[in-house]
C-alpha positions in Angstrom: -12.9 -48.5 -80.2 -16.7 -48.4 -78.6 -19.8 -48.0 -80.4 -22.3 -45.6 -79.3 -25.8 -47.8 -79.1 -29.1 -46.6 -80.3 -31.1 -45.7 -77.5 -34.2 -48.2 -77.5 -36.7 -47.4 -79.2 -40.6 -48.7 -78.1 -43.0 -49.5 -80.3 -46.9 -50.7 -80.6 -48.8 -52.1 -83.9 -52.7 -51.9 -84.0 -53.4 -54.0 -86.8 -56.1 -56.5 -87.8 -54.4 -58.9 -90.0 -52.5 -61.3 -87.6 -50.5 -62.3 -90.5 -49.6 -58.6 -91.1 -49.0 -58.4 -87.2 -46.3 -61.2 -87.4 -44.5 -59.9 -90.3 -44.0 -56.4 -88.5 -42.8 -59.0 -85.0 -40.0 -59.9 -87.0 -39.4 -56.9 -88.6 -38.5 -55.0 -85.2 -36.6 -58.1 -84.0 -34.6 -57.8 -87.3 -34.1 -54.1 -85.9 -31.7 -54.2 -82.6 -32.5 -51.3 -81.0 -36.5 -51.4 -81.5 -38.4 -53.5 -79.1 -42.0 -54.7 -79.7 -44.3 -54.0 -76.2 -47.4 -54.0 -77.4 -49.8 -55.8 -79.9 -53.3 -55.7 -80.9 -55.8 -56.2 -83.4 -58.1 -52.7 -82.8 -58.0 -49.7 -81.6 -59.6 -50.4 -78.2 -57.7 -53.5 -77.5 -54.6 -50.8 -78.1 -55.4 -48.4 -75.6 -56.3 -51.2 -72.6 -52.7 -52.5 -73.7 -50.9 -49.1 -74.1 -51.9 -48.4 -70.2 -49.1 -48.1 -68.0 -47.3 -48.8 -70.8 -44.6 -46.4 -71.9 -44.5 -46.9 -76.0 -42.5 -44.1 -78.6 -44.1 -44.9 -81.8 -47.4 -47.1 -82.6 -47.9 -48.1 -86.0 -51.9 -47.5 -86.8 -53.9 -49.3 -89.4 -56.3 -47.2 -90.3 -59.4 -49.3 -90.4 -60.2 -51.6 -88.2 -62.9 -53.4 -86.2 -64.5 -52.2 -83.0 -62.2 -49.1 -82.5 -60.6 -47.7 -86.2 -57.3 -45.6 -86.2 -58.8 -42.4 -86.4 -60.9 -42.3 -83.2 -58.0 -44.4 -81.9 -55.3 -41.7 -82.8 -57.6 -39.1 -81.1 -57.1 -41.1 -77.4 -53.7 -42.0 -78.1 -53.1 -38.5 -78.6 -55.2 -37.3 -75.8 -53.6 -39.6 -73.5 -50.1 -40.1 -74.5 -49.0 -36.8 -76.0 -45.6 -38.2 -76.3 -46.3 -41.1 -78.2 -46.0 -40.6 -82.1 -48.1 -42.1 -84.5 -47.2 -43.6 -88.4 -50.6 -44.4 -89.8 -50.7 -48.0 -92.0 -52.2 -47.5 -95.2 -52.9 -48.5 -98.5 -53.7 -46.3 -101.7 -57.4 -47.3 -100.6 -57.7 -45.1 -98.0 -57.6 -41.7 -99.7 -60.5 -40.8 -98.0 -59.5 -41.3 -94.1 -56.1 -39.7 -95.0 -56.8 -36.1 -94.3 -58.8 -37.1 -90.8 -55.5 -38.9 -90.1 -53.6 -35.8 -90.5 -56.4 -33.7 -88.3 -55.2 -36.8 -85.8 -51.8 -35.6 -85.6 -50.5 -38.4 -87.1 -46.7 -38.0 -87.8 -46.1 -40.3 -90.9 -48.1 -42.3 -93.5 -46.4 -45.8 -94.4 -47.9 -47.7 -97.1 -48.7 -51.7 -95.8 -46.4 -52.7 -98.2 -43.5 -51.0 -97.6 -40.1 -52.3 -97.4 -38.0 -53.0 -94.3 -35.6 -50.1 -95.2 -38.4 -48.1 -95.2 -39.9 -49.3 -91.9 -36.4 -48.7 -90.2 -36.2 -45.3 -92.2 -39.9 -44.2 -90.7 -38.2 -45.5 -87.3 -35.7 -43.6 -87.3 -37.1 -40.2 -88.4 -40.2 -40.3 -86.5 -38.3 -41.0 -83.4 -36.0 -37.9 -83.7 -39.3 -35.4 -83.9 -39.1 -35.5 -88.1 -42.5 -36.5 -89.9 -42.3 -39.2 -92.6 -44.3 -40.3 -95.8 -43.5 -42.4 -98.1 -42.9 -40.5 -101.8 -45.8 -42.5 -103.5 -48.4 -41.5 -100.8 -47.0 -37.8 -100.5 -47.7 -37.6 -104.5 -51.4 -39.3 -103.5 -51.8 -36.5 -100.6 -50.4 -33.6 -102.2 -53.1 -34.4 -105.7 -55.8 -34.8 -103.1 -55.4 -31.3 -101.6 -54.7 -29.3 -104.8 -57.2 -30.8 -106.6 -60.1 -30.0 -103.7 -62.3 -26.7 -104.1 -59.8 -23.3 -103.3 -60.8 -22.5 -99.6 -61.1 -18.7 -98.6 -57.4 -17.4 -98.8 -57.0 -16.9 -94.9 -55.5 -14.1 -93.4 -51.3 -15.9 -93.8 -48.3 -13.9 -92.4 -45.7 -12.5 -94.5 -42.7 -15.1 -94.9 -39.3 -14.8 -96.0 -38.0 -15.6 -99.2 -35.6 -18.1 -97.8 -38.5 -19.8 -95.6 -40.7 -20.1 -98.7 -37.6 -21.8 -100.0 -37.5 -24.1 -97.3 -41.4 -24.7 -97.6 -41.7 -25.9 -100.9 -38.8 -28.3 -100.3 -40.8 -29.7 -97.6 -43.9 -30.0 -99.6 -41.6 -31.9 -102.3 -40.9 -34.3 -99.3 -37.2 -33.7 -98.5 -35.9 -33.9 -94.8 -33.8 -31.6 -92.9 -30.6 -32.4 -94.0 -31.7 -32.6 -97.6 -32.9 -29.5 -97.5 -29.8 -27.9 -95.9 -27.8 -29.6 -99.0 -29.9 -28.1 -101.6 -29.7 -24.7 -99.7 -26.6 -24.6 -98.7 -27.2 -24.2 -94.8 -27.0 -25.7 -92.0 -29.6 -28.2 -90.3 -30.0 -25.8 -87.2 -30.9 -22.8 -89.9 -33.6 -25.3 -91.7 -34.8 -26.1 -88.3 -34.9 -22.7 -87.2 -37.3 -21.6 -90.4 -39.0 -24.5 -90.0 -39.8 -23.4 -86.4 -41.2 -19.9 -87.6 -43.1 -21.7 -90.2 -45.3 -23.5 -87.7 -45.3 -20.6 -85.5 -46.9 -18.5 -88.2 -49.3 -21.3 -89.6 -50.2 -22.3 -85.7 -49.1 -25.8 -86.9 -47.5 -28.5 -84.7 -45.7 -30.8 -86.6 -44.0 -31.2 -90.3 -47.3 -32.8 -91.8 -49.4 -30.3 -90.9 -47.3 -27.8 -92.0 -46.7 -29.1 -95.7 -50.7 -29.7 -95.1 -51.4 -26.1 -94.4 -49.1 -25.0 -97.3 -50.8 -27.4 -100.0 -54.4 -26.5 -98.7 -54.1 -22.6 -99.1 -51.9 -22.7 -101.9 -49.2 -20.9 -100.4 -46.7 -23.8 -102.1 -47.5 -25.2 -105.7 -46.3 -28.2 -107.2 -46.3 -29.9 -110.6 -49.1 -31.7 -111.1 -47.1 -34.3 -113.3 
């Protein structure tokens, strides 16, 4: 019996730790259907690489020489809408975490995260999903309920069952996770998921859960 392969998936790092650049190298050749194209150690030296270059995912450190990862999420964004970002970060970076977000970035990955978790952010990314690792999530979600209440904006009326579906996402469960808990289908999660961002003018998962945290339409435990 034949095995359906993985189509291959591209991927860039923009790192300045060559040591840190190696260890992802052998990562993605640990990962068969990943393939490293491009490498470098700033943001400019990643968009003269990325040209005429055709990359899924680029894995951003966040600061960095020359060109950081914010200004260089901006032109990667600007220039290769397709391309999705996971930003590389440490507990450190608090501060550049919501200007990562503004970016469009579609998942946080702490630097020390562990090869399952690499291949997990892969993986999900890839598909059109968002992904954060749980301990930055918990960081993200503290820093935006514990900022200054902004004006309550002018929000939509949503369904019970999309609220539902809301507040699992702001707990950091995917898709199917969320079908388990509520006992529907993917396609039904992803439907009030779509309406969600329709109503919130939001264009991926993380900006969603952001909007929802920011304006206190979700809340969550604050232990």
């Amino acid at each position: 019996m034949s095995t359906i392969r993985k189509q291959e998936i591209t991927i860039a790092i923009a790192d300045d730790h060559e040591l840190f650049r190696l260890g992802m190298r052998h990562l993605f050749a640990y990962i068969s259907y990943t393939k490293l194209l491009v490498e470098a150690s700033n943001g400019q030296e990643l968009l003269e690489k990325l040209s005429g270059k055709s990359v899924d995912i680029v894995f951003m450190d966040i600061q960095m020489p020359v060109m950081n990862g914010i200004e260089a999420s901006i032109q990667v964004k600007k220039r290769f809408p397709q391309t999705k970002i996971i930003a590389l970060t440490s507990f450190s970076d608090e501060n550049y975490i919501s200007s990562m977000l503004s970016c469009g970035a579609n998942g946080f990955m702490l630097k020390s995260a562990s090869i399952s978790e690499v291949k997990m952010a892969v993986d999900t990314v890839s598909k059109g999903n968002s992904f954060f690792s749980q301990e930055l999530f918990a960081t993200i979600s503290k820093m935006l309920q514990t900022k200054e209440k902004p004006p309550t904006p002018k929000f939509p009326d949503i369904s019970i069952r999309e609220r539902e579906v809301l507040k699992l996402l702001c707990r950091g469960q995917d898709t199917q996770e969320i079908a388990n808990q509520l006992f529907i289908s993917p396609r039904t999660v992803e439907k009030h998921k779509a309406n969600l961002m329709a109503k919130t003018n939001t264009q991926t998962t993380l900006q969603l859960v952001v909007f929802a945290l920011r304006q206190r339409i979700v809340s969550l435990p604050t232990t």
